[in-house]
KOLDODO-863857 format. One line per 5 residues: number of its first residue (from 1); their letters; for each residue x, y, z of N, C-alpha, C, CB. Coordinates in steps of 0.001 Angstrom, whole numbers, plus 500000, padded with zeros to 6 digits. Atoms other than C-alpha are relative to their C-alpha. Glycine has a CB too. Example, Ala and Ser with C-alpha at 12.3 -4.5 7.8 and 13.67 -1.06 7.14 Angstrom:
BEGIN
1) AS) 500890/498810/500000/512300/495500/507800/500900/501200/500000/499008/500027/501246; 499180/498810/499940/513670/498940/507140/499230/501090/500730/500414/500462/498585
This chain:
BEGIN
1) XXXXX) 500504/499466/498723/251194/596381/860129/499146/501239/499727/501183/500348/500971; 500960/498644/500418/248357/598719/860087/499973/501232/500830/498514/499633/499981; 499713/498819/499038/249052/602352/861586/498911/500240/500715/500393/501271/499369; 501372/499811/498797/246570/603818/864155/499708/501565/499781/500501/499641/502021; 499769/498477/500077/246636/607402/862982/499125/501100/500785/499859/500336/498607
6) XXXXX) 501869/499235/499860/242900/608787/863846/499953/499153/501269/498330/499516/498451; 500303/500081/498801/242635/606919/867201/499358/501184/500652/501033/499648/500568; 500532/498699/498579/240262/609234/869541/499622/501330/498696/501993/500738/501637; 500737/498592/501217/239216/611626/866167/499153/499320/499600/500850/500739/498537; 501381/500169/500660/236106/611642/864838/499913/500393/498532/498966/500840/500744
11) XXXXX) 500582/499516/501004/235568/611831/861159/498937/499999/499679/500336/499762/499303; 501342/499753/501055/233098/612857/858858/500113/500180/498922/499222/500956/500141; 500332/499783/501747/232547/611688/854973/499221/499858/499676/500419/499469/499057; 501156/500135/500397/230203/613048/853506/500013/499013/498392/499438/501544/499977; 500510/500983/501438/228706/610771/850361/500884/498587/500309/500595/500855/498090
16) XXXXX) 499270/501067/499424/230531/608028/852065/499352/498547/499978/500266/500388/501360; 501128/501172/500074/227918/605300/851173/500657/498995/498502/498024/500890/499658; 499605/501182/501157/229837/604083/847930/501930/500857/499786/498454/500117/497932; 499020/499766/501202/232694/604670/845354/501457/500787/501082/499070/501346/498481; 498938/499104/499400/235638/607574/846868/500052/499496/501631/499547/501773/499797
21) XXXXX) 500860/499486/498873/233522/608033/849636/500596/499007/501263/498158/499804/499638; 499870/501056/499399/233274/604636/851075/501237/499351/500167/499282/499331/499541; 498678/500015/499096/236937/604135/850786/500733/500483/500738/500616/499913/499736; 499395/499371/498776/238096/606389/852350/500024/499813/501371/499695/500927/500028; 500646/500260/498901/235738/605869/854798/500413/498857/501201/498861/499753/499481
26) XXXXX) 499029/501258/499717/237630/602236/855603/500770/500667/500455/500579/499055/498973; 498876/499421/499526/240646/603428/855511/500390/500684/501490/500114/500828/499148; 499985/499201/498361/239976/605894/858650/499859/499172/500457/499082/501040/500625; 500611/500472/499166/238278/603561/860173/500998/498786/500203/498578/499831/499658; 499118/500389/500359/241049/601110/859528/501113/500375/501201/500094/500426/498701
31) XXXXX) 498878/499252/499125/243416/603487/860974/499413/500280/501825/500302/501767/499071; 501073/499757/498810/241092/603630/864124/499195/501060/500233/500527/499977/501100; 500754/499074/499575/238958/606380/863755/498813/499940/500179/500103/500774/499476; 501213/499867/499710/235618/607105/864634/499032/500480/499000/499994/500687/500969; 500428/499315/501661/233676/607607/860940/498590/500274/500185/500181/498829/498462
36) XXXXX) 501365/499339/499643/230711/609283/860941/499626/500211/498683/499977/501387/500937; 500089/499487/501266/228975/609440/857315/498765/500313/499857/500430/499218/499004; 501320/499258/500261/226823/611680/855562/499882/499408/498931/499866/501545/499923; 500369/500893/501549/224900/610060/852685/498717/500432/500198/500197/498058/499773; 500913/499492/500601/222353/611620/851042/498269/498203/499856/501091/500729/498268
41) XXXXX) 500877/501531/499974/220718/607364/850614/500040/499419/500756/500147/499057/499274; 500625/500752/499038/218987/605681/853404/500797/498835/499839/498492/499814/499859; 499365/501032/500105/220086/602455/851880/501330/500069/500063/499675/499482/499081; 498255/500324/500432/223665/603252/850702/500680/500465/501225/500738/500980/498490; 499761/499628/499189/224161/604804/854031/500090/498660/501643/499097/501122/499778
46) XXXXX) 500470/501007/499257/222648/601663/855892/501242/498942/499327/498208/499647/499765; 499732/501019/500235/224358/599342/853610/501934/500194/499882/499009/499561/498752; 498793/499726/499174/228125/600729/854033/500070/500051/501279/500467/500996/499753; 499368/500354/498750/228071/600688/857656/499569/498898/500412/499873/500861/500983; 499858/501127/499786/226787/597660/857600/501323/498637/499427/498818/499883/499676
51) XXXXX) 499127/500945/500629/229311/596318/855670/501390/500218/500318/499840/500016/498596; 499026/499093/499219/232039/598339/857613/500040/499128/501447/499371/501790/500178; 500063/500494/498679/230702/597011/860729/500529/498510/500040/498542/500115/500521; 499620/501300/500130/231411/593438/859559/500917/499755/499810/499596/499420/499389; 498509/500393/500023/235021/593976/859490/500295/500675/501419/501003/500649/498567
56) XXXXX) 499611/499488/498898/234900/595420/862941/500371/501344/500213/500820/499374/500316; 499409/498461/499840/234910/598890/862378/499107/500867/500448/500498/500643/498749; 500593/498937/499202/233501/601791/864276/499220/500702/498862/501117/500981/500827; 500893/498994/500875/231227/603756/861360/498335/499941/500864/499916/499304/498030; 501446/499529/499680/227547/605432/862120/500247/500827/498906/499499/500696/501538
61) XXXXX) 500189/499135/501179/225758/607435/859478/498744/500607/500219/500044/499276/498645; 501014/499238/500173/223672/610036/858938/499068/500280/499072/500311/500737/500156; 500343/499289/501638/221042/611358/856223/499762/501082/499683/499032/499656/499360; 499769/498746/500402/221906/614106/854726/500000/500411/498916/500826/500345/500303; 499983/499593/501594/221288/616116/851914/500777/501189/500183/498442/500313/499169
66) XXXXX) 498904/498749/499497/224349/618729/851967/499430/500709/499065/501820/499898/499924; 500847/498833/500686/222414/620976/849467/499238/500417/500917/499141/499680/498801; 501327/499808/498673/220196/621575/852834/500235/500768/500879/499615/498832/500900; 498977/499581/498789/221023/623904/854980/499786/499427/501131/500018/501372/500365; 500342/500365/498786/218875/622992/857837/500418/498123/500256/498306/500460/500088
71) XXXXX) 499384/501553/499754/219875/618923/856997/501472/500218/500760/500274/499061/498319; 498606/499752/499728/223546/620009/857255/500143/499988/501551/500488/501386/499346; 499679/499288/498437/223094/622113/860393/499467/498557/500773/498834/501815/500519; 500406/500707/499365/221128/619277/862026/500814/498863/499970/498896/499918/499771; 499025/501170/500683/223519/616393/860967/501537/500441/501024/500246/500291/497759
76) XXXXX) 499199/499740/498720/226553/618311/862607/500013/500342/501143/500529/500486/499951; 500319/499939/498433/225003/619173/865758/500031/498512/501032/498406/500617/500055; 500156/501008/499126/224088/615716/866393/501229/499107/500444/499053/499244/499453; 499013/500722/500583/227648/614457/865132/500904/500299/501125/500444/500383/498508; 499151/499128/498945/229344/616427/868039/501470/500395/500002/499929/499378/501152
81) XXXXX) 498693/500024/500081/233145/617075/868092/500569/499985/498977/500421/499243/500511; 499727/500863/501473/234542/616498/864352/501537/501077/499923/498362/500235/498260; 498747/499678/500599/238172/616504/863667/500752/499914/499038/500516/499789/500384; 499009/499871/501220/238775/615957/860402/498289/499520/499207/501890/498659/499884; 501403/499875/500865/235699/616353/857419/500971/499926/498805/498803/501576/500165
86) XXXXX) 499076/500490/501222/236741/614774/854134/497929/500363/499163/501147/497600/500154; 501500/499300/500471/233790/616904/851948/500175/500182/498955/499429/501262/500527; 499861/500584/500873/233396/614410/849330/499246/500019/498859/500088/499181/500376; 502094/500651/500685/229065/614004/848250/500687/501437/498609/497337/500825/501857; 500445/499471/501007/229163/614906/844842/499174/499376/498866/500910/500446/499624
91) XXXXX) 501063/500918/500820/227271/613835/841669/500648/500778/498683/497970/500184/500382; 499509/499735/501625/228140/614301/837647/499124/499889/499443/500944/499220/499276; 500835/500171/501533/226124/614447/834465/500498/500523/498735/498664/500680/500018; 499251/500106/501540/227297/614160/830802/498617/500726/498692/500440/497734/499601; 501282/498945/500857/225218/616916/828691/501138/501055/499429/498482/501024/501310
96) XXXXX) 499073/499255/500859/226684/619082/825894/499230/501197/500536/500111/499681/498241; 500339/498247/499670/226879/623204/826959/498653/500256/499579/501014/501201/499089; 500764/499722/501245/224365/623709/824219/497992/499549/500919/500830/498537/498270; 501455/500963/499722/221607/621306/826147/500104/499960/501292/499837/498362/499367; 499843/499809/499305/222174/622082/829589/498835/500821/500652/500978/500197/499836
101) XXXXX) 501068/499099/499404/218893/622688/831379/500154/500449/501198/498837/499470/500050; 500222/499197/498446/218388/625130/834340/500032/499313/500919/498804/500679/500312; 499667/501298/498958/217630/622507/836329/500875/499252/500323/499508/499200/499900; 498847/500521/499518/220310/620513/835999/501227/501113/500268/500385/498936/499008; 498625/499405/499308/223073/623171/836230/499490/500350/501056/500832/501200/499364
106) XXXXX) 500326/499762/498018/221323/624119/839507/500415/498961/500841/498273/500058/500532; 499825/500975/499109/221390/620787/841013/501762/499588/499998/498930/498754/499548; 498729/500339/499529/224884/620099/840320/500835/500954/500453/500623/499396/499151; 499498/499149/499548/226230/623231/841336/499209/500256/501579/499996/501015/498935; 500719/500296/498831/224065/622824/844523/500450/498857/501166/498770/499654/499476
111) XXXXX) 499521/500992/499021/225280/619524/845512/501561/500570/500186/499860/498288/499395; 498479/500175/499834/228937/619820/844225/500432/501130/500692/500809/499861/498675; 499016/498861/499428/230045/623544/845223/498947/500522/501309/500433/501466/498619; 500994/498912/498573/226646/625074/847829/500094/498691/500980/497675/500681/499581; 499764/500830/498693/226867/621583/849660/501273/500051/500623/499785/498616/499784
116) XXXXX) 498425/499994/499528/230710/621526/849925/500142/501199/501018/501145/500251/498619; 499967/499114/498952/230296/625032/851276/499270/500195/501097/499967/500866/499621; 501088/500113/498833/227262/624518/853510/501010/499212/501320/498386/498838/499383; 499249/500736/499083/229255/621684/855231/501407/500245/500674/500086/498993/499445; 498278/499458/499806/232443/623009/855264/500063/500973/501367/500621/501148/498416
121) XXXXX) 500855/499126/499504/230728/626073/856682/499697/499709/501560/498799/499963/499139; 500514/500243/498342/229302/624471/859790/500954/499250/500864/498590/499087/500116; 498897/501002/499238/232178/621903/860456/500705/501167/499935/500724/498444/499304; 499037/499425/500113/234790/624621/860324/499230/501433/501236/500454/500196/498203; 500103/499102/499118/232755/626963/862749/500358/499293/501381/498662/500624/499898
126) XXXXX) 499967/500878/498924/232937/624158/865118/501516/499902/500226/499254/498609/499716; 498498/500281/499556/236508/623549/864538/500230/501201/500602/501139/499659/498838; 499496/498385/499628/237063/627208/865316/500268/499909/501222/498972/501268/499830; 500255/500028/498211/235720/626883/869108/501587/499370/500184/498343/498642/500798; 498608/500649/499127/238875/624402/869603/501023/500225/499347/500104/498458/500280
131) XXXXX) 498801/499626/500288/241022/626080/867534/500990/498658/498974/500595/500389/501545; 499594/501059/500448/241874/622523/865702/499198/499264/499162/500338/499390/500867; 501074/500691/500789/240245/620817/862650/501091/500058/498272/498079/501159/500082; 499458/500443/501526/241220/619354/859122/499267/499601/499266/500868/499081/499845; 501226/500410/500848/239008/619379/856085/500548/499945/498408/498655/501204/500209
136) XXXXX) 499699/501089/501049/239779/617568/852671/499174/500018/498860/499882/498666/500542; 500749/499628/500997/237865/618984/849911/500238/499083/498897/500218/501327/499680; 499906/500809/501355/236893/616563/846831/499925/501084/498292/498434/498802/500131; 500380/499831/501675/237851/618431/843570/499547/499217/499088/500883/500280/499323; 499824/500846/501133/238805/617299/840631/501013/500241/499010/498905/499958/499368
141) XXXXX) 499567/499322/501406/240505/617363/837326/499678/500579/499082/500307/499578/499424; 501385/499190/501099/237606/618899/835429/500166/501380/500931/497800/499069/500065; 500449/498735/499345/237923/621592/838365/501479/501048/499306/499858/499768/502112; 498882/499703/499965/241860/622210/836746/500021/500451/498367/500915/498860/500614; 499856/500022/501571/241345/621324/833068/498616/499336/499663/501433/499051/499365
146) XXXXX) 501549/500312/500782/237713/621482/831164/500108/498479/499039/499580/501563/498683; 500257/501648/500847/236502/617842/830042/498500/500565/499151/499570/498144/501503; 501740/499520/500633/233524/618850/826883/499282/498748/500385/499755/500295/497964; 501516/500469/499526/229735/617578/827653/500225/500217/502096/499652/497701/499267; 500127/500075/497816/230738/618222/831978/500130/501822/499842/502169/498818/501455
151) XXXXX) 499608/498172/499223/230508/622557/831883/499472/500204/501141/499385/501428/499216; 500752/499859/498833/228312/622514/834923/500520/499293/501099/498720/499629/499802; 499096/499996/499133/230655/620074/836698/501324/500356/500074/499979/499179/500268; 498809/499036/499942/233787/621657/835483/499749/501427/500654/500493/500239/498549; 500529/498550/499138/232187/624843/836793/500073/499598/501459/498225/500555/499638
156) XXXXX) 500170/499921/499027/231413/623539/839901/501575/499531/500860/498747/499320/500115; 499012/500057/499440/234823/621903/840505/500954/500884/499828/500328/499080/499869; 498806/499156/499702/236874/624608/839424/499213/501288/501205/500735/500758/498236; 500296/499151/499169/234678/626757/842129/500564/498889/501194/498399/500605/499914; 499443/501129/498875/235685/623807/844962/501493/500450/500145/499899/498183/499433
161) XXXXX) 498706/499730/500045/239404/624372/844014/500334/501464/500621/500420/499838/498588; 499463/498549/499374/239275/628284/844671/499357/500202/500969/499907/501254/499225; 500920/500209/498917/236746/627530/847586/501113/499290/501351/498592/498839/499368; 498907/500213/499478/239386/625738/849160/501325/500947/500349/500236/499186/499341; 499360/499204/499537/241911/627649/848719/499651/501541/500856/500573/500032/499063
166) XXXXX) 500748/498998/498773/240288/630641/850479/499848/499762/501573/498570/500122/499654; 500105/500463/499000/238876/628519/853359/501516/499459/500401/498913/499121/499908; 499040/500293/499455/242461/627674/853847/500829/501316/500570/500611/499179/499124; 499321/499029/499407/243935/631128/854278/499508/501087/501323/500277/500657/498914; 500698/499519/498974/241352/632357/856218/499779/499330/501657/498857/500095/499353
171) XXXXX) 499624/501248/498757/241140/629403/858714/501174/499098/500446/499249/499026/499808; 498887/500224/499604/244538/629115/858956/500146/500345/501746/500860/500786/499038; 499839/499229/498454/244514/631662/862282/498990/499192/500955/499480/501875/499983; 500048/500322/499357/242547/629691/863355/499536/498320/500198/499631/500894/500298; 499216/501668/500024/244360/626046/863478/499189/499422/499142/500057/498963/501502
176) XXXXX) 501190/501448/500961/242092/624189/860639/501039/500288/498597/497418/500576/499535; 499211/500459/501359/244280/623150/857528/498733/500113/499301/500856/498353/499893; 500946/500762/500941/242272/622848/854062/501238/499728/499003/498499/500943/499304; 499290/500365/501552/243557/621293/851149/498427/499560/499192/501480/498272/500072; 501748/500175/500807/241559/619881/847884/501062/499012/499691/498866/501248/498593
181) XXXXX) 499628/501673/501000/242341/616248/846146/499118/500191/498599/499209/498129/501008; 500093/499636/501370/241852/616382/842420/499971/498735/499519/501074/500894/499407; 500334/501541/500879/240981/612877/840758/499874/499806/498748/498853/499407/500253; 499963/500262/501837/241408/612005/837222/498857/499246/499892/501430/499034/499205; 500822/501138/500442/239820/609118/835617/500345/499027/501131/500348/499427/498442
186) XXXXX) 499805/501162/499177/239282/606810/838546/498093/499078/500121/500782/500768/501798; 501274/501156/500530/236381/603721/837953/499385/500085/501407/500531/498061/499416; 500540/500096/498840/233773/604362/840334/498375/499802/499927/500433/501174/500726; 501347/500686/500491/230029/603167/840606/499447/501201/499065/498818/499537/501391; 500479/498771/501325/229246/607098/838901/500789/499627/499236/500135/501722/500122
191) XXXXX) 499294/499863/501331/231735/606817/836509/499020/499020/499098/501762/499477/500056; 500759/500757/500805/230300/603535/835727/498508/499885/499491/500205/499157/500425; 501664/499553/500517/226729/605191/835509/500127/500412/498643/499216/501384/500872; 500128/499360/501179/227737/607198/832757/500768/499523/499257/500116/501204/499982; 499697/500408/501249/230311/605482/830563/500755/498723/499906/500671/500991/499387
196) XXXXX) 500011/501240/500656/230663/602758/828749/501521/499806/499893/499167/499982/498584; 498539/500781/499503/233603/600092/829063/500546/500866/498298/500011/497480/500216; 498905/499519/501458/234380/601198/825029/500160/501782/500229/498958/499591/497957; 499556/498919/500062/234584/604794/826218/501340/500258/501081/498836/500803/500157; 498195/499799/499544/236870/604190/829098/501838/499195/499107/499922/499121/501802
201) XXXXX) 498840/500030/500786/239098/602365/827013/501171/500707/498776/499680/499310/499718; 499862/499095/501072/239341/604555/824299/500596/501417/500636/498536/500172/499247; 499545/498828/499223/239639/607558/827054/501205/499883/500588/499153/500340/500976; 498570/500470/499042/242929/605912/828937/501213/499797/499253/499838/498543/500785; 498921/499822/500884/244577/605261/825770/500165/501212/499147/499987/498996/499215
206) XXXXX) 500237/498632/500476/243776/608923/824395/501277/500914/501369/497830/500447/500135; 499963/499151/499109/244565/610662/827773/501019/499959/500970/498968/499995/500486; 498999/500525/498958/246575/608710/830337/500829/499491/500216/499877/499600/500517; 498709/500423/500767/250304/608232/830135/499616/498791/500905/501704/500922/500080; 499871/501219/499687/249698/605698/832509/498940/498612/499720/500194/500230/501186
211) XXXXX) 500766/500662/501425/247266/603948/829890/498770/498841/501049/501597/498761/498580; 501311/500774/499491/244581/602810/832592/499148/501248/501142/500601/498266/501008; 500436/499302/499017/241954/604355/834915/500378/499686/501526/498748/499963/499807; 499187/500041/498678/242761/604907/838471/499066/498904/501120/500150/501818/500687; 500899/500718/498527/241036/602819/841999/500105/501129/500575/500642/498592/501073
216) XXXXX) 500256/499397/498200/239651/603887/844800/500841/499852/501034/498881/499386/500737; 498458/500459/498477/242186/602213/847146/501490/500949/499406/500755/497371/499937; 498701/499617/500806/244649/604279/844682/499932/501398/500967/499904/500162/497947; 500602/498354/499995/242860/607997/845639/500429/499906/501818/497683/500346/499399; 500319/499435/498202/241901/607357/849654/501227/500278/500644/499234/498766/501130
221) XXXXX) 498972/499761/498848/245297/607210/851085/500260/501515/500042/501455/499167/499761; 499480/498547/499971/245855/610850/850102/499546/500879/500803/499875/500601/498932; 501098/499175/498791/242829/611880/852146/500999/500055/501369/498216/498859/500463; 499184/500302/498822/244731/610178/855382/501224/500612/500179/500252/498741/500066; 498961/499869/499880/247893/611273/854609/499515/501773/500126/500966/499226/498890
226) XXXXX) 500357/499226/499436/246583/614775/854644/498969/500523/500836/500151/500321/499513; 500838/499158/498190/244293/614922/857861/500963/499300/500758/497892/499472/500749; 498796/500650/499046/247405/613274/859477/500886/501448/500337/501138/498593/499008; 498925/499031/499451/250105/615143/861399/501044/500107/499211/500525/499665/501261; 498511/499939/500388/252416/614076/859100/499865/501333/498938/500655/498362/499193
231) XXXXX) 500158/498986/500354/250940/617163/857025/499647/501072/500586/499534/499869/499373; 500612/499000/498883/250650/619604/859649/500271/501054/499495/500486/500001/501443; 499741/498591/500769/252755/622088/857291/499296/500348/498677/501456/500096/499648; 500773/499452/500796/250077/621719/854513/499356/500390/499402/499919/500070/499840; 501496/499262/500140/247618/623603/853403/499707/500766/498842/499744/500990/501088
236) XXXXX) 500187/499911/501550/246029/625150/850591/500129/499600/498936/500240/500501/499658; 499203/500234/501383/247086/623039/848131/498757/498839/499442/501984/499234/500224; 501410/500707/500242/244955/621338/845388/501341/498357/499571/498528/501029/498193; 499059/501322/500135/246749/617324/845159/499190/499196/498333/499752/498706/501891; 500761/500938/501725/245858/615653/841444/500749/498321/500140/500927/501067/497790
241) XXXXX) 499537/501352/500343/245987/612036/841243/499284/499912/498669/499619/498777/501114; 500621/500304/501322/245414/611172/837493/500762/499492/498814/499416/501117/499570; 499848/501145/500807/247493/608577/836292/501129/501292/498853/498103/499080/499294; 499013/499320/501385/249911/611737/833950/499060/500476/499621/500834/499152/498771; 500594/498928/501252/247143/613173/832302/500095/501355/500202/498497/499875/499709
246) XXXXX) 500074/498354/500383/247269/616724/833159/501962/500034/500031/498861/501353/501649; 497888/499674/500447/251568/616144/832382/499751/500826/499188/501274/498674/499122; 499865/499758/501172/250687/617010/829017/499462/498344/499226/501607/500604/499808; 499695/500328/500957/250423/615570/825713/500372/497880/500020/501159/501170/499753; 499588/501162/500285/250584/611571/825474/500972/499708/498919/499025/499401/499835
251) XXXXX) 498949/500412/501581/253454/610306/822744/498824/499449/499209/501549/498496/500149; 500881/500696/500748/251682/609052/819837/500560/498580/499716/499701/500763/498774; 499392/502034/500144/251830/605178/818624/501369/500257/498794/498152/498393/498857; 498707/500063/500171/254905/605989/816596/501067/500727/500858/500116/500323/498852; 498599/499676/499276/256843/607987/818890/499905/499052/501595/500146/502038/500306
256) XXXXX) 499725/500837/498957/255621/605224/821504/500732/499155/499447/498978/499447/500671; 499532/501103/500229/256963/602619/819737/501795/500137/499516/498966/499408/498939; 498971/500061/499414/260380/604061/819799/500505/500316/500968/500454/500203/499601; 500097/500117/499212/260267/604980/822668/500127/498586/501061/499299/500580/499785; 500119/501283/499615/259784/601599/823628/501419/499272/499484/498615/499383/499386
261) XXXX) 498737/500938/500163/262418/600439/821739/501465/500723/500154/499940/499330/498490; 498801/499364/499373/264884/602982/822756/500260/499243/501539/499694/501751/500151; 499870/500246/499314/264380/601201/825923/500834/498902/500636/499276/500170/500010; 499079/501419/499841/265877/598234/825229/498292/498797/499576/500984/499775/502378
């Protein structure tokens, strides 16, 4: 039986056109909400709510470039009302410290941490007026624990993480929860931009006690479960899904293999 949680709320995910984004995006909409997405691509924006709509679900989308201010501002004006912002749009690139041009650490620190705050920013003045609003920041695990060749998105997600927490103590007084979601290795059309099937394999059995990468249908429920009531007591907090890797330390193949056979 499928719950109804979001009936009569309006969301808004931004980058909601694929991968995280776009599940989530279900999900609400699923639950009955009213999804409203920001996507930076005409097409990928067009071609998720079209493909949303064909299961009978309520989505519209916008285009937005959350690095923008004036996109932003214009995007939530038109969007009207918004009770829960899951402020997702980010982007990655795989470049060693060393080779890290200007340009690119601008742009990803632009999308990932000045868009997050642009949007955050304008949805959260809005929530203010009614005193009621819930927003769902996309870390990471790079924002917790440095992955080498990502310093520019480890930078930018460990600024998201303490960006969050801030916007949560401050907009506490007045009724808007934040939290942040933290994602490990989970297979998503970026991931699959940048690496190769022999690197995730090699990375899951290196890294992840639970010796595979994560889904999308694995990540979204966490979103729901915190813009729901049933988390009304929480806030500030950053949530890691990632399969054990930031436990610690994987066993190695001999202390797995008694391990294993200690088990029976």
């Amino acid at each position: 039986m499928i719950r109804r949680r979001f009936e009569n709320k309006r969301i808004v995910v931004t980058g909601g056109g694929r991968g995280i984004g776009f599940e989530v995006a279900k999900q609400f909409a699923h639950e009955g909400g009213s999804v409203v997405l920001f996507e930076v691509d005409q097409a990928l924006s067009d071609g998720a709510c079209a493909s949303l709509a064909a299961e009978g679900l309520l989505v519209t989308g916008h285009v937005v470039d959350v690095a923008d201010a004036e996109s932003v501002q214009r995007a939530v004006a038109a969007t009207g009302d918004i009770d829960v912002l899951i402020n997702n749009a980010g982007i990655a690139m795989e470049t060693p410290f060393l080779e890290i041009a200007l340009v690119e650490w601008r742009r990803i620190l632009d999308v990932n941490l000045t868009g997050m705050f642009l949007v955050a920013q304008a949805v959260a003045r809005q929530m203010a007026k009614r005193k009621a609003g819930v927003i769902v920041n996309m870390g990471s695990k790079n924002g917790l624990s440095a992955e080498a060749g990502y310093g520019h998105y480890n930078a930018s997600k460990g600024g998201v993480v303490m960006l969050s927490k801030t916007m949560a103590i401050e907009l506490a007084p007045l009724g808007i929860r934040v939290n942040c979601v933290c994602p490990g290795y989970i297979q998503t059309p970026m991931s699959q931009e940048i690496d190769s099937p022999e690197f995730v394999k090699d990375f899951v059995e290196r890294y992840v006690p639970l010796h595979r990468p994560g889904r999308v249908e694995e990540v979204a429920p966490l979103f729901l479960f915190l813009a729901s009531d049933e988390a009304r007591f929480i806030s500030g907090q950053d949530f890691v899904v990632d399969g054990g890797q930031l436990a610690g330390q994987k066993p190695g193949p001999a202390l797995l293999q008694k391990l294993v056979a200690a088990a029976g």
